[in-house]
PLY file of the C-alpha trace (Angstrom):
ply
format ascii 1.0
element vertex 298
property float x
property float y
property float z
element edge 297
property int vertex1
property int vertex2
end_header
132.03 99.43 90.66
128.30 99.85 91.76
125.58 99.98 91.63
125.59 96.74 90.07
122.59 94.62 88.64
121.04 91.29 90.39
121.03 89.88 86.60
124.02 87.75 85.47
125.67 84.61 84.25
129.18 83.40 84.66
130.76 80.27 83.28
134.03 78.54 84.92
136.20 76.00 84.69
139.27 74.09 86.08
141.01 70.93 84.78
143.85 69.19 87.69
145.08 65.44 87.52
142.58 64.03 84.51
139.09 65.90 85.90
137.38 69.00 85.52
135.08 71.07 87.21
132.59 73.25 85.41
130.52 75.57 87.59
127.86 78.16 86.14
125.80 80.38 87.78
122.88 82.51 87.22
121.69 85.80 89.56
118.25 87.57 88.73
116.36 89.84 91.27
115.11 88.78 94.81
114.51 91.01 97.38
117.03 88.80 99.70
119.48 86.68 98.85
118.35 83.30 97.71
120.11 80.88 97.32
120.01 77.13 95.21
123.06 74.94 94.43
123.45 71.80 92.36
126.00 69.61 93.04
126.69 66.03 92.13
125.29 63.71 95.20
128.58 62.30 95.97
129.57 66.12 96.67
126.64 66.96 98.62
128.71 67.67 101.54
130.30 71.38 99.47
126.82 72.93 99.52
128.05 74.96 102.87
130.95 76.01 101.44
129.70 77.33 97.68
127.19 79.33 99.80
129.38 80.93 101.87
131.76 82.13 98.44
128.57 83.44 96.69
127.40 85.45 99.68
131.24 87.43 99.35
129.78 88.62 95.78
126.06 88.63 95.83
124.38 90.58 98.65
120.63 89.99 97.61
119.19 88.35 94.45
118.34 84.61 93.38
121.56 83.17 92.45
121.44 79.50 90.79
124.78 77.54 91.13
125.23 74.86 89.47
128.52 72.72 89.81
129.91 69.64 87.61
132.73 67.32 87.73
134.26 64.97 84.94
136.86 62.60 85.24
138.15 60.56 88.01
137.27 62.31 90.74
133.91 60.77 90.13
132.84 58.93 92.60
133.01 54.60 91.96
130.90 51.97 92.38
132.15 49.44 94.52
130.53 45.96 94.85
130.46 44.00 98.30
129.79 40.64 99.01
127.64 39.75 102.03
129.77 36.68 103.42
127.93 36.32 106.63
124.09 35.95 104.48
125.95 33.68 101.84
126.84 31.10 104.36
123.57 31.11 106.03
121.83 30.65 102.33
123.78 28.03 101.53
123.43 25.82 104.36
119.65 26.34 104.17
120.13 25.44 100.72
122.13 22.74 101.17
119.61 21.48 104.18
116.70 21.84 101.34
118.62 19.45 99.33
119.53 16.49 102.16
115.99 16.68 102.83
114.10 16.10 99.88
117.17 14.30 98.37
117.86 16.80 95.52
121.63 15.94 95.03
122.64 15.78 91.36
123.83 12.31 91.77
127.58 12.31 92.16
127.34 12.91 95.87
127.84 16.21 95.70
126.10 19.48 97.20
123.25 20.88 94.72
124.08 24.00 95.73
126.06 25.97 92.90
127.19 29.44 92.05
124.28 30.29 89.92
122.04 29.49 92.95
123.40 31.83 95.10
123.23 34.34 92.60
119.51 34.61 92.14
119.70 35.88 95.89
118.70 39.00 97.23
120.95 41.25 98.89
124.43 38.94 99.02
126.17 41.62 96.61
125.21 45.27 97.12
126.69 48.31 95.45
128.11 50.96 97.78
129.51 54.57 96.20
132.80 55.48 97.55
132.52 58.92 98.93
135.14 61.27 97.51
138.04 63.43 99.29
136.25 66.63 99.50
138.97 68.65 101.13
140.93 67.20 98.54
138.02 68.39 95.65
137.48 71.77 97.24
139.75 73.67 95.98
139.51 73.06 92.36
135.35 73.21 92.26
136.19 76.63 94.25
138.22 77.90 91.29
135.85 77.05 88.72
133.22 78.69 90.72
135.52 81.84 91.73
135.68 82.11 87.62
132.01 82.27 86.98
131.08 84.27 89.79
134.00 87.21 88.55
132.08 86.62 85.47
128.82 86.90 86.62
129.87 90.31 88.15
131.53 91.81 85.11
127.87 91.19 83.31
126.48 92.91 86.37
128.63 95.65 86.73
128.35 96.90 82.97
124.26 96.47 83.45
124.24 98.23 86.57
126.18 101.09 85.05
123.53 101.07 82.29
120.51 101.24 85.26
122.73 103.69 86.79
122.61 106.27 83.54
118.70 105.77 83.05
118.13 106.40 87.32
120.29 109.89 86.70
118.00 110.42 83.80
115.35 109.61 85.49
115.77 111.74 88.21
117.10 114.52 86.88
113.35 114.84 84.50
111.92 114.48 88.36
114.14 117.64 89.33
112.78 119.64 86.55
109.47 119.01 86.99
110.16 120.10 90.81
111.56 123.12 89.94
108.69 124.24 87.65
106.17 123.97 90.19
108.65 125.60 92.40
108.44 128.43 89.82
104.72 128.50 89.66
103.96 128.60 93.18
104.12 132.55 93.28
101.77 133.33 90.65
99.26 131.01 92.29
99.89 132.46 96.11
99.03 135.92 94.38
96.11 134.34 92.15
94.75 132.95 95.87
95.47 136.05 97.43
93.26 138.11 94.71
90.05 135.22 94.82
89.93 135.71 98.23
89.63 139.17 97.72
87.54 139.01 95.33
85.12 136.56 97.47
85.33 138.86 100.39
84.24 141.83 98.25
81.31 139.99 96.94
79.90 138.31 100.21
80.32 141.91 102.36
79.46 143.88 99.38
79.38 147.65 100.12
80.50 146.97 103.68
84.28 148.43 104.36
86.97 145.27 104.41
89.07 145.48 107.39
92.60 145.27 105.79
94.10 143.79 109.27
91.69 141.25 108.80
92.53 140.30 105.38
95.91 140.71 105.51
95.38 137.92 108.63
93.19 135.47 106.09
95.91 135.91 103.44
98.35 134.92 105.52
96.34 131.98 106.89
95.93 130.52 102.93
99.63 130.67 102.13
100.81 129.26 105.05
97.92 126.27 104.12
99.64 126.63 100.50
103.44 127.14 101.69
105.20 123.37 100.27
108.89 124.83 101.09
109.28 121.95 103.74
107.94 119.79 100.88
110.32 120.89 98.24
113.14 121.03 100.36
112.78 117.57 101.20
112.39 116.79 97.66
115.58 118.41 96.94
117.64 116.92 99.95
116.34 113.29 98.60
117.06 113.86 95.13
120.66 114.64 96.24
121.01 111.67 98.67
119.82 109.46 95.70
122.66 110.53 93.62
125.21 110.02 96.56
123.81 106.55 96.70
124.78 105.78 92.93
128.14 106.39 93.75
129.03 103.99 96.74
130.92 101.07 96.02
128.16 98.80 98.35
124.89 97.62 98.07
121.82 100.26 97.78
119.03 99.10 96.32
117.16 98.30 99.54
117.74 102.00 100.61
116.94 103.48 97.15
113.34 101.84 97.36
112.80 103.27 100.83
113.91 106.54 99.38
111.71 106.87 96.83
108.84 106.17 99.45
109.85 109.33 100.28
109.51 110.80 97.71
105.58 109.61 97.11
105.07 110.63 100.10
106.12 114.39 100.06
104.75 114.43 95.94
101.39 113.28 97.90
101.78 116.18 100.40
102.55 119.07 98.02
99.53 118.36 95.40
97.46 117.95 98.15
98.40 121.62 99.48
98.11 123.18 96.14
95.00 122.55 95.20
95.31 123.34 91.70
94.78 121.95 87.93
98.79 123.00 86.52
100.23 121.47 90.01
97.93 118.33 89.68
99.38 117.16 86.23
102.69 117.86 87.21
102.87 115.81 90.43
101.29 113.15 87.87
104.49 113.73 85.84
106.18 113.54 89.05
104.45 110.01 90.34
105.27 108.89 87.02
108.64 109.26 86.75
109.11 107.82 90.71
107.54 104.77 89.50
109.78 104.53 86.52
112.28 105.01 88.65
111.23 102.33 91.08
110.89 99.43 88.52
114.57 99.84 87.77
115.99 100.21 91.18
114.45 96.43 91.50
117.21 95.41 89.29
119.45 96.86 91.77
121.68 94.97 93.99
0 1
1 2
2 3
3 4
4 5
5 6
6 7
7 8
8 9
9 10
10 11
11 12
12 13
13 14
14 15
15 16
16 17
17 18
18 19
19 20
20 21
21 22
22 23
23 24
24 25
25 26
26 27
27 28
28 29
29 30
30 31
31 32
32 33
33 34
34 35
35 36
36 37
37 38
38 39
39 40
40 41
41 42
42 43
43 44
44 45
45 46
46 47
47 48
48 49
49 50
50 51
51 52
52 53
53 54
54 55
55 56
56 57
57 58
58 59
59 60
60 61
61 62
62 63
63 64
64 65
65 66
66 67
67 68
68 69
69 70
70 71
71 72
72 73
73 74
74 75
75 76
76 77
77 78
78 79
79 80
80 81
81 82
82 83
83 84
84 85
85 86
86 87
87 88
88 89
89 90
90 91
91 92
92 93
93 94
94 95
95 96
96 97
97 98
98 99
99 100
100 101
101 102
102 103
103 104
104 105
105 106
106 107
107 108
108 109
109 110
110 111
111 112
112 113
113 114
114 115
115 116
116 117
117 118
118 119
119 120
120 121
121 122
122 123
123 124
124 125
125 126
126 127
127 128
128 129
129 130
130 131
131 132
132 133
133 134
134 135
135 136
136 137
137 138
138 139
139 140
140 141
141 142
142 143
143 144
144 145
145 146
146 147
147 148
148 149
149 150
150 151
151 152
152 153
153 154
154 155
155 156
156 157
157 158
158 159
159 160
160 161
161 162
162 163
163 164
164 165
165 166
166 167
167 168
168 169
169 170
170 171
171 172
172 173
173 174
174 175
175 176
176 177
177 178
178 179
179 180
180 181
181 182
182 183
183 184
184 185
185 186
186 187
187 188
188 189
189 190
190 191
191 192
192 193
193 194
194 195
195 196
196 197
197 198
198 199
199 200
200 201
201 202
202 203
203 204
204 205
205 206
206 207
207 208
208 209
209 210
210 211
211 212
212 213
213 214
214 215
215 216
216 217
217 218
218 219
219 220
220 221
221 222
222 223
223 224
224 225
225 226
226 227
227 228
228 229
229 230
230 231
231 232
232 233
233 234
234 235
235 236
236 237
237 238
238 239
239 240
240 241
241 242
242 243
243 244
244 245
245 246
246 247
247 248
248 249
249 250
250 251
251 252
252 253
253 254
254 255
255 256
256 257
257 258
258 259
259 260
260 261
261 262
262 263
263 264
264 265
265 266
266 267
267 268
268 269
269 270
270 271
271 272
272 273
273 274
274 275
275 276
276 277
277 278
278 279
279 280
280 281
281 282
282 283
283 284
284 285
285 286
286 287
287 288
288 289
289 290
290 291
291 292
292 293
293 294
294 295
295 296
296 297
């Protein structure tokens, strides 16, 4: 179930006709998925194919794969003999001796088997390439293995990220809904300052109630942050929903919480006032909390 964490390891392995293949692999957070697989040179040629099985189970993250094989689907080393360059060394050898007379005295040709082996390149070594349709599918199973390994780890962290986001957010929702709480008792606290200020500047001069009642109205609609907290509310909510699909969200939970800055940002910055200020603190606080563990988050 998800969410599920980008931090794993998984261990696998399969033994078929005397050789076994051991895969391992190792996830930790990436903002895309990334890739890097070790395979034996002579098997190369599955690097195409152990991506495309991790990209069924990882959707973003650094995942290290690393794959071994014992036994006798090893690759062998198999040595060849340059005919063609052995004859034309030994009648250049055997041309060296006619010439300068460097027969061994029996008639015979000086040229001998521990000559020709001081040459360069008459036996090479060539690797015989393995079967790898034939390989495939047991390096697949070992991998399969490790990967539902890998996933179980993940799963039980991400359930554990998943507790300490609700707890996270539900301290965020509190917070909201003090300041929600507060904001009427500061409207009527603006309300009687601007009174107040009025009073003082005009001094004995009559206050034209119209006219106040207009520059009241003026300051809470400056003040008013029910757009603000209703989007709060509606992301909060959304976030939840998110920790309950069975699919990748991490990518949308950090845009969310973007959001969430940004109408934190908006509200302090209408309620210009000392209570409000160290609660949208609290509030920036906890999004940033929140943020460093949704980076865990596949």
């Amino acid at each position: 179930m998800r969410p599920r964490s980008m931090t794993g390891f998984g261990r696998g392995e399969t033994t078929a006709d005397d050789r076994t293949w051991i895969a391992e692999v190792r996830t930790v957070n990436h903002r895309y998925l990334d890739q890097r697989v070790q395979l034996p040179r002579p098997f190369a040629g599955l690097e195409e194919r152990v991506k495309k099985l991790v990209a069924r189970h990882q959707d973003r993250g650094r995942v290290e794969v690393s794959l071994q094989v014992r036994g006798e689907a090893l690759s062998e080393t198999v040595l060849n003999v340059n005919m063609d360059l052995a004859r034309q060394y030994y009648d250049c050898l055997a041309r060296l001796g006619e010439e300068f007379d460097l027969s061994n005295g029996n008639g015979r040709s000086p040229v001998g088997l521990s000559h020709m082996l001081t040459l360069r390149d008459l036996i090479t070594q060539e690797e015989q390439r393995p079967d790898l349709d034939r390989e495939w599918p047991l390096a697949r199973q070992a991998l399969s293995r490790a990967l539902a390994e890998c996933d179980q780890m993940r799963s039980v962290e991400g359930q554990a990220l998943k507790e300490e986001l609700l707890g996270r957010l539900d301290r965020f929702a509190r917070i909201l809904e003090t300041i929600e709480a507060k904001i009427p008792e500061i409207l009527f606290q603006r309300q009687n300052e601007l009174r107040q200020r009025i009073e003082k500047l005009l001094g004995s001069m009559d206050i034209d109630p119209m006219r106040l009642a207009q520059e009241t109205a003026i300051m809470a609609d400056k003040c008013d942050v029910t757009e603000e907290t209703v989007r709060l509310h509606s992301h909060i909510d959304q976030f939840r929903h998110f920790l309950e699909l069975d699919e990748p969200v991490g990518r949308r939970l950090d845009f969310l919480l973007q959001e969430f800055l940004r109408e934190v940002n908006t509200l302090a910055s209408k309620i210009s006032n000392s209570e409000i200020a160290h609660l949208s603190v609290e509030m920036k606080n906890e999004i940033e909390k929140l943020r460093e563990q949704i980076q865990n988050i596949e």
